[in-house]
C-alpha positions in Angstrom: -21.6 -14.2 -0.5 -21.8 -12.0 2.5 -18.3 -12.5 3.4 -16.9 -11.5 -0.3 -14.9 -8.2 -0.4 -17.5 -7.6 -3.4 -20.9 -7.7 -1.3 -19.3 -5.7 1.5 -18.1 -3.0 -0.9 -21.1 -2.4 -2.2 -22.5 -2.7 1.3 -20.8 0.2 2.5 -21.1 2.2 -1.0 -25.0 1.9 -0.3 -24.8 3.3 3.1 -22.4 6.0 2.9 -24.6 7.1 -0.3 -28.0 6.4 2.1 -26.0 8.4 5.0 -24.8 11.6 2.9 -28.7 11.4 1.6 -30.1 11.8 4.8 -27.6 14.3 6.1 -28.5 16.2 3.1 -32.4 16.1 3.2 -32.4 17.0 7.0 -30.3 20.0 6.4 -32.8 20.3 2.9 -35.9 19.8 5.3 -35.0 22.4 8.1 -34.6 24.9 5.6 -37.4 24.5 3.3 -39.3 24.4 7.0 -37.8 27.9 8.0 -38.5 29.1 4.8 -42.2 28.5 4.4 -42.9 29.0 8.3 -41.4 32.3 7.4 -43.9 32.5 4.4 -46.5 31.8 6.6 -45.5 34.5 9.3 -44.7 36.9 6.7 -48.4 36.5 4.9 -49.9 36.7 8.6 -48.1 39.7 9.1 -48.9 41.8 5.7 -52.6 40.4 6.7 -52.7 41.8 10.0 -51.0 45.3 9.2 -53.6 45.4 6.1 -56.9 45.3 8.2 -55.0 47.5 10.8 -54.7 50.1 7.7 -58.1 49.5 6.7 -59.6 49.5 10.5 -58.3 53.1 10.4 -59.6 54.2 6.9 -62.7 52.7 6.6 -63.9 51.7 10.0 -65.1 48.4 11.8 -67.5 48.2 8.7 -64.7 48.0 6.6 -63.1 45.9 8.4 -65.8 43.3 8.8 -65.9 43.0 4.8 -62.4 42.4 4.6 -62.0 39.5 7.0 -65.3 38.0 5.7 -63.6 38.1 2.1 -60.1 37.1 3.6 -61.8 33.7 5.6 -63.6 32.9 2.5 -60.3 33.1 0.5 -58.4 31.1 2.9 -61.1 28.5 3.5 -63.2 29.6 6.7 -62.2 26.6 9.1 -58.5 27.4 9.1 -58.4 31.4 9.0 -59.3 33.5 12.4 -59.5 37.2 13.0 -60.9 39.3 15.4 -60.5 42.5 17.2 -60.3 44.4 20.3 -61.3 47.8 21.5 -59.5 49.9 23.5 -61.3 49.0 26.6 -60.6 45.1 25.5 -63.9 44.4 24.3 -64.1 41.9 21.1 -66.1 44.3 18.7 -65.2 41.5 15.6 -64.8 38.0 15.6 -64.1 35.1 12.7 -63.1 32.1 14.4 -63.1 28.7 13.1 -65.7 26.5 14.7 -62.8 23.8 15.6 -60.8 25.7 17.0 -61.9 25.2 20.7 -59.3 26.1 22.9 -58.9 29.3 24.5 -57.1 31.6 22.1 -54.7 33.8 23.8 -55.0 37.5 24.5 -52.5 40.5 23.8 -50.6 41.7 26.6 -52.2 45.3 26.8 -48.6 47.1 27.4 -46.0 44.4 25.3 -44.8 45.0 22.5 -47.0 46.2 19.1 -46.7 43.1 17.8 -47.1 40.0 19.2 -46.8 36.4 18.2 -48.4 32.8 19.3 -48.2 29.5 18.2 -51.0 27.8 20.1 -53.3 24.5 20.1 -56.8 25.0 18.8 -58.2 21.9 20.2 -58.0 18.2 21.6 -56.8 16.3 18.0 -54.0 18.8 18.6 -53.8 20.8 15.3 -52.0 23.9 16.1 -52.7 27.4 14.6 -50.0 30.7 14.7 -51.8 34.7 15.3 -50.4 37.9 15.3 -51.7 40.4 17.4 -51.2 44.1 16.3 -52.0 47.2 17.9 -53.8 49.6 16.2 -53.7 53.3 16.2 -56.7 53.7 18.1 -55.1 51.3 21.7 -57.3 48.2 19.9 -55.5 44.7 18.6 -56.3 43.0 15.1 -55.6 39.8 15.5 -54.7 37.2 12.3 -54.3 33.7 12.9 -54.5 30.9 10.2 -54.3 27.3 10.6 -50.7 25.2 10.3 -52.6 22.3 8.8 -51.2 23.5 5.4 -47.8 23.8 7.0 -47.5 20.4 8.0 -49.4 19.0 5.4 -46.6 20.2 2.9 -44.1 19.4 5.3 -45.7 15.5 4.8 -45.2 16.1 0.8 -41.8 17.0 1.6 -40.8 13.6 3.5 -42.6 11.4 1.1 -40.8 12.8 -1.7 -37.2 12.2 0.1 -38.6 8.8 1.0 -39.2 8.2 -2.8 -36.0 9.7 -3.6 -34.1 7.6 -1.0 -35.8 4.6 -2.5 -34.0 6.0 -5.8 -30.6 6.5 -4.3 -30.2 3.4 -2.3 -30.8 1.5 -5.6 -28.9 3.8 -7.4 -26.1 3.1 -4.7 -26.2 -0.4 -5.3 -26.0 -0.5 -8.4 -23.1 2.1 -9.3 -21.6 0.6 -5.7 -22.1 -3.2 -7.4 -20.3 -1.5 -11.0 -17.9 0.4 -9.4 -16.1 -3.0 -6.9 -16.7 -5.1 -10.0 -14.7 -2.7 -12.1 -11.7 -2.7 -9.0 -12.0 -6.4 -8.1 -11.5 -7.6 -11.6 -7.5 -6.7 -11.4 -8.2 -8.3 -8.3 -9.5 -11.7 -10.2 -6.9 -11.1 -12.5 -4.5 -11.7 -10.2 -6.5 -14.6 -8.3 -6.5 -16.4 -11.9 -2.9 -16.0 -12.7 -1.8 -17.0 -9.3 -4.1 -20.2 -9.7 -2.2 -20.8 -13.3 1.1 -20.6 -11.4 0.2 -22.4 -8.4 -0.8 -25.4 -11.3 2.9 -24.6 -12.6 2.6 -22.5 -15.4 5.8 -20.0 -14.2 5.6 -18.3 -17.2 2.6 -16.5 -17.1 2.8 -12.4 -16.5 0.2 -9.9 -14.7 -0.8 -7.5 -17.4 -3.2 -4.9 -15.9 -2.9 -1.8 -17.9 -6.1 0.5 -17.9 -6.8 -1.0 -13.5 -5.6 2.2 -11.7 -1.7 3.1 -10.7 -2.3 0.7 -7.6 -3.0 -2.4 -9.3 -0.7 -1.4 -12.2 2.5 -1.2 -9.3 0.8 -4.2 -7.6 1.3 -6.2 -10.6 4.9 -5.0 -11.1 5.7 -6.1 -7.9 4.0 -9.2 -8.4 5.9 -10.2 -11.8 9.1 -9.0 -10.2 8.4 -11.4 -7.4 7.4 -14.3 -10.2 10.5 -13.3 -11.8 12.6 -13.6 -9.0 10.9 -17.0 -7.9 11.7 -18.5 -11.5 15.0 -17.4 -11.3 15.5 -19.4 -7.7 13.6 -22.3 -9.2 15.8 -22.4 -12.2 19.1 -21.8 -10.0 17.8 -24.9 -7.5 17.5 -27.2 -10.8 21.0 -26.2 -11.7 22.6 -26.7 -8.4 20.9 -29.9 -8.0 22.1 -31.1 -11.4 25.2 -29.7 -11.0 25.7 -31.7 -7.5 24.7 -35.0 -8.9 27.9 -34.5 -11.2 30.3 -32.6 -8.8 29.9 -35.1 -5.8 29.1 -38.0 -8.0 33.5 -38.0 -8.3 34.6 -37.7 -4.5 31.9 -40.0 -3.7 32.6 -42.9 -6.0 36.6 -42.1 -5.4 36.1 -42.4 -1.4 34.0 -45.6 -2.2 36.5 -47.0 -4.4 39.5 -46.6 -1.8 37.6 -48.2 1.4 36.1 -50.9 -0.8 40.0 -51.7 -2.1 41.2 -51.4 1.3 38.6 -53.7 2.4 39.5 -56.1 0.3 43.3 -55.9 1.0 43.1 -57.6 4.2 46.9 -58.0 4.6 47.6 -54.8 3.6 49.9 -52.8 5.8 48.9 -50.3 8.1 50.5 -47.7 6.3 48.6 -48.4 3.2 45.4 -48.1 5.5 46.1 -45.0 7.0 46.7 -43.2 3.4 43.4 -44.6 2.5 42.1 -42.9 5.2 43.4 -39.9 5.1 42.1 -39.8 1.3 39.0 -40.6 2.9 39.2 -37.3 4.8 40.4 -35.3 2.8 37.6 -35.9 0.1 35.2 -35.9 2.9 36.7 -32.2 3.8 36.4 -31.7 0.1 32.6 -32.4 0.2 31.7 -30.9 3.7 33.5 -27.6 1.9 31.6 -27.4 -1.4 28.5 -27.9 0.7 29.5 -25.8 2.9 30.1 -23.0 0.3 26.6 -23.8 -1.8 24.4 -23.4 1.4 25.9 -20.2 2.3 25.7 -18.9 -2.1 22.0 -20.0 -1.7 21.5 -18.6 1.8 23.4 -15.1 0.8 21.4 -14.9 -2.5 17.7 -15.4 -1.4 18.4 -12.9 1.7 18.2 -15.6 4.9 21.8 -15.1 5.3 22.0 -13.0 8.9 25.1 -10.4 7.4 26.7 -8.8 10.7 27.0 -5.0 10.0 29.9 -3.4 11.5 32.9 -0.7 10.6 35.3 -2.1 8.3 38.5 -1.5 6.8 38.5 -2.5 3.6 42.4 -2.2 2.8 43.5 -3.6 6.3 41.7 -6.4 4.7 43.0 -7.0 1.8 46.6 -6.5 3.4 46.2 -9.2 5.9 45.0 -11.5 2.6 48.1 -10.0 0.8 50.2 -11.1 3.2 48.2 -14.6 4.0 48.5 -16.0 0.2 51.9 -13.9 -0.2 54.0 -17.0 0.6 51.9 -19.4 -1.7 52.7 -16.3 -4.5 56.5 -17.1 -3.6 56.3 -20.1 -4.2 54.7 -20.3 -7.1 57.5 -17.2 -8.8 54.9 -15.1 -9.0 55.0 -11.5 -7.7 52.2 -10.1 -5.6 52.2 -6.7 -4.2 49.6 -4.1 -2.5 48.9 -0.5 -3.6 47.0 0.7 -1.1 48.4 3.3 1.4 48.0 2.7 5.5 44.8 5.0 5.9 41.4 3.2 6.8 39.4 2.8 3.7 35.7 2.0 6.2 32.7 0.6 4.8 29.7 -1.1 7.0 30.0 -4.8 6.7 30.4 -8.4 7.4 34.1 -8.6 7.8 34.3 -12.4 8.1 32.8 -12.5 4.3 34.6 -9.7 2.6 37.5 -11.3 3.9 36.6 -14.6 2.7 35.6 -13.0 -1.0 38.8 -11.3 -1.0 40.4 -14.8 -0.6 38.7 -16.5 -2.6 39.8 -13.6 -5.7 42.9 -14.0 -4.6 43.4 -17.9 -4.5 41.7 -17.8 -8.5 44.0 -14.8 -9.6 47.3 -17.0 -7.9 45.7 -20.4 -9.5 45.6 -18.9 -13.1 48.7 -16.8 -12.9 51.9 -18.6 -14.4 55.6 -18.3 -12.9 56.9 -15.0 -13.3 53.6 -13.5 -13.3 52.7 -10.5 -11.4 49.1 -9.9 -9.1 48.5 -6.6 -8.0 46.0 -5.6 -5.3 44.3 -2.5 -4.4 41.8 -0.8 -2.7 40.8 3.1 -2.8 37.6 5.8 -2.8 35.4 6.5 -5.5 32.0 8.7 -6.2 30.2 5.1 -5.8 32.0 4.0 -2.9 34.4 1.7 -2.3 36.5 -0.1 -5.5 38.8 -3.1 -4.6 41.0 -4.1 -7.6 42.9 -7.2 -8.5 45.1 -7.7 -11.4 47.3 -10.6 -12.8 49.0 -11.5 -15.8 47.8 -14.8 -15.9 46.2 -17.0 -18.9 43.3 -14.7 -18.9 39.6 -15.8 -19.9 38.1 -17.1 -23.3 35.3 -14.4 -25.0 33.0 -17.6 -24.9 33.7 -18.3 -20.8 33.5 -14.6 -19.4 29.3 -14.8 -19.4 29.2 -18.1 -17.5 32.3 -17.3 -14.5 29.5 -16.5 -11.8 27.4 -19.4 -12.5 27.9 -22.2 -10.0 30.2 -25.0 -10.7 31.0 -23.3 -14.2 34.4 -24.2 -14.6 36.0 -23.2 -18.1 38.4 -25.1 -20.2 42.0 -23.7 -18.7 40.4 -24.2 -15.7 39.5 -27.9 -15.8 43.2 -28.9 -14.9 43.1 -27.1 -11.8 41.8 -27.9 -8.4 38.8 -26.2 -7.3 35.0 -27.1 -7.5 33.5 -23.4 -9.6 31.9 -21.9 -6.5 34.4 -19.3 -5.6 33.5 -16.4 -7.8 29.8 -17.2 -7.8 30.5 -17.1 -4.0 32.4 -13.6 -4.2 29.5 -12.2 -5.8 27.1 -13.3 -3.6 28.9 -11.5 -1.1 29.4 -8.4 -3.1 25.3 -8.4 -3.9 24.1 -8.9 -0.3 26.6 -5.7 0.6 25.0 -3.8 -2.3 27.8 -3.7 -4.4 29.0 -5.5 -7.6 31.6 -7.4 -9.3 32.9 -7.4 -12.6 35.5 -9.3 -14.7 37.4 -7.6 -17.7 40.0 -10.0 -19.3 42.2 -10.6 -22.6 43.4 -14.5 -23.5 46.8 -14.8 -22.6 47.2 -11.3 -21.3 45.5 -11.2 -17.9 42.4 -10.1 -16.3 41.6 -7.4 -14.1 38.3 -7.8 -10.9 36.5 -5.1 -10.0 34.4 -5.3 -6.5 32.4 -1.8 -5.8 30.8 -1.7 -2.5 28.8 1.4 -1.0 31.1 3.1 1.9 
C-alpha cells in the first residue's frame, strides 16, 4: 500500500494542505498578536492619559477614586497604578499583591512617555506599564497584567490545533477523491493492457471526460495498439505467404539433387546444370529473403537509413541507362526527361536507387514490344516527384488495391518472373524517406508511378 502512486498522492496532498495551513496560521497568529498587544497598549495608554487629566482637575483625591474604580473593573490582582511627585516620592499606589519584583521607575528627564514590559515575579508572569508625565513634573503610571494576553493567545492555538485536525482530514479525504478520480484513467489503462497482454488486440482506450492528458495518452496508446495489430497482421501474412513462395524453389532444388542422385551414371555435364539450378534457386531464395527482412526492417523503423545529399535525377539517369539495354532488347523505347541540373533531396542513395530499379524492372516486365517507358524527375511545392510511365498491359480495377501488399502478384503478372516484393519494397523506401507512392493505371493502356519525396 505504501508504495502505490495512490497512497503517496494523497500523502503529499495532506502535507502540502497541512504546510500552506501552518504557513497561514503563523502569519494569522502574528497578526492577531500585534493586533491585540496593540489593544492592550492602546487601553494602557487612554488609561494613563485619563488619570493624568483627572490628576490635574480634580486632584490626588480624584485620582485615588479612579484607580480604586479602575482596579476593581479590571480585577485587582492584574491592574497596577501608582504615582509620583515631583520630588519622586510615591503619593499613590495600587499594586497587585503578586507582583513581587521591583517595578521599574521613569527616567526623570526621558521621554513623556515611557513604556516597560517587565516580570512581576518568580512563576514568571509578565505585566506591561506606561509611565506618563504629568503637568505638574509627577508620573502616572498604568500597568495591567499580560495573563489575559497570553491566555487568549492559548485560545488562539487551540483553535488552529482543532482546525488543523479538520484540514489534515479534510486533506485526506479530498487528497484520497481527488488521485482516485486521476488514477482511474490510470486503471483504465492497466485493465486494457491486461486484456491485450491476454490477446484480446481489439480492445480500444476510451477515456473521454479523464483530462486532455490522459485523453492524448490514450490516443497515443490506441495508435500504438493500432500500429502493433497492423505488424502482427503483416507477420501472419508474410509468414503464410513464405510457406507458399519458398515451398516451390525448395521442393524444385530438392527434386533436381534427389534425380541427380539417383542418376549415378549421369554425365558430368548433366550434374553441373543441376547445380547450377541448385544456385540459382538458392540465389533466388537468399534474394526474396533478403528483400523481406529489409521491407520488415524499413517498415517498423530498425532500418539504419544513411542521410546524405542526393541527386535524385543523376539517379534515375544512371538507372535509365542501366536497364536501357534490357529496354532494347525487349523493342521497347525508354527515354529520360529530366534536364542535367541537380534535383537534391537528403537520403539513402543506395535505396532510392534500388526503388528506382525495382519501378523500372516492373514498368520494362509489363511493357510489350513497341512500347514506350518514360522517366522523369522534377520540383514541386511538396518536394521532390519522380515519374514513370509505360504503355504497357496496365492494371485490373480489382488488382490496383492489393500492388503494395507482399507477394501480391496479379493475374497478368502470374506469367512473369518475380516473387511480389518489389513495389511493396519501393514503398517502404518511399515511407521511411517521408514520402509516398502511388499507382494510376487503365487496362491495356498503361500506368503511370508517382514517388513524392520531401527535398
Amino acid at each position: 500500500m505504501f508504495r502505490t502512486l495512490r497512497f503517496r498522492s494523497t500523502l503529499w496532498h495532506t502535507l502540502i494542505f497541512a504546510m500552506m495551513a501552518l504557513i497561514i496560521f503563523a502569519i494569522a497568529y502574528r497578526a492577531a498578536a500585534s493586533q491585540l498587544m496593540a489593544a492592550l497598549s492602546a487601553d494602557i495608554e487612554d488609561t494613563a492619559v485619563e488619570f493624568s487629566d483627572l490628576y490635574q482637575s480634580g486632584g490626588i483625591s480624584g485620582l485615588r477614586e479612579e484607580v480604586a474604580s479602575e482596579s476593581l473593573s479590571h480585577d485587582s490582582g492584574h491592574f497596577f497604578a501608582r504615582y509620583f511627585n515631583a520630588a519622586g516620592e510615591a503619593v499613590l499606589v495600587n499594586r497587585p499583591a503578586s507582583w513581587l519584583a521591583p517595578l521599574p521607575l521613569p527616567a526623570l528627564h526621558g521621554a513623556d512617555k515611557q513604556w516597560f514590559d517587565i516580570v512581576v515575579n518568580a512563576e514568571s508572569d509578565s505585566a506591561r506599564i506606561l509611565s506618563v508625565r504629568t503637568g505638574d513634573g509627577g508620573w502616572i503610571q498604568v500597568g495591567v497584567s499580560l495573563q489575559g494576553y497570553y491566555t487568549q493567545l492559548q485560545q488562539i492555538i487551540r483553535l488552529f490545533g482543532w482546525s488543523l485536525i479538520f484540514v489534515v482530514i479534510a486533506g485526506v479525504l479530498t487528497g484520497w477523491w481527488q488521485v482516485r478520480h486521476v488514477l482511474a484513467g490510470v486503471d483504465q489503462v492497466r485493465r486494457t493492457a491486461m486484456e491485450i497482454g491476454q490477446g484480446d488486440l481489439d480492445r480500444r482506450l476510451v477515456l473521454d471526460g479523464h483530462g486532455q492528458e490522459l485523453v492524448e495518452l490514450a490516443d497515443v496508446f490506441n495508435t500504438m495498439l493500432g500500429r502493433i495489430q497492423h505488424l502482427l497482421g503483416e507477420m501472419r501474412d508474410v509468414s503464410d505467404h513464405i510457406a507458399h513462395d519458398l515451398r516451390t524453389p525448395v521442393a524444385r532444388i530438392r527434386g533436381i539433387a534427389e534425380s541427380t542422385l539417383m542418376q549415378q551414371n549421369s554425365a558430368a555435364g548433366g550434374k553441373e546444370e543441376a547445380l547450377a539450378v541448385i544456385v540459382e534457386e538458392s540465389d533466388r531464395l537468399s534474394a526474396m529473403i533478403n528483400t523481406m527482412l529489409e521491407i520488415a526492417q524499413t517498415d517498423s523503423g530498425v532500418a539504419l537509413l544513411e542521410s546524405a545529399p542526393v541527386d535524385i535525377a543523376a539517379l534515375l539517369r544512371e538507372a535509365h541507362d542501366l536497364f536501357l539495354p534490357v529496354a532494347e532488347d525487349a523493342d521497347i523505347d525508354m527515354i529520360v526527361e529530366s534536364g542535367a541540373a541537380p534535383i537534391l533531396l537528403t537520403g539513402d542513395a543506395v535505396r532510392l536507387q534500388r526503388m528506382i530499379a525495382n519501378l523500372l524492372d516492373n514498368a520494362i516486365k509489363f511493357t510489350p514490344p513497341g512500347g514506350r517507358i518514360t522517366c522523369s524527375a522534377g520540383m514541386t511545392n511538396d518536394g521532390v516527384e519522380l515519374l514513370i510511365s509505360d504503355t504497357g498491359i496496365g492494371i485490373s480495377t480489382t488488382a490496383l488495391p492489393h500492388l503494395f501488399e507482399r507477394f501480391y502478384r496479379g493475374d497478368n503478372s502470374r506469367s512473369k518472373p518475380g516473387n511480389g516484393l518489389g513495389l511493396s519494397y519501393a514503398r517502404s523506401i518511399a515511407r521511411a524517406h517521408g514520402g509516398e507512392i502511388r499507382i494510376a493505371s487503365n487496362p491495356g493502356q498503361g500506368s503511370v508511378v508517382t514517388v513524392t519525396l520531401p527535398a
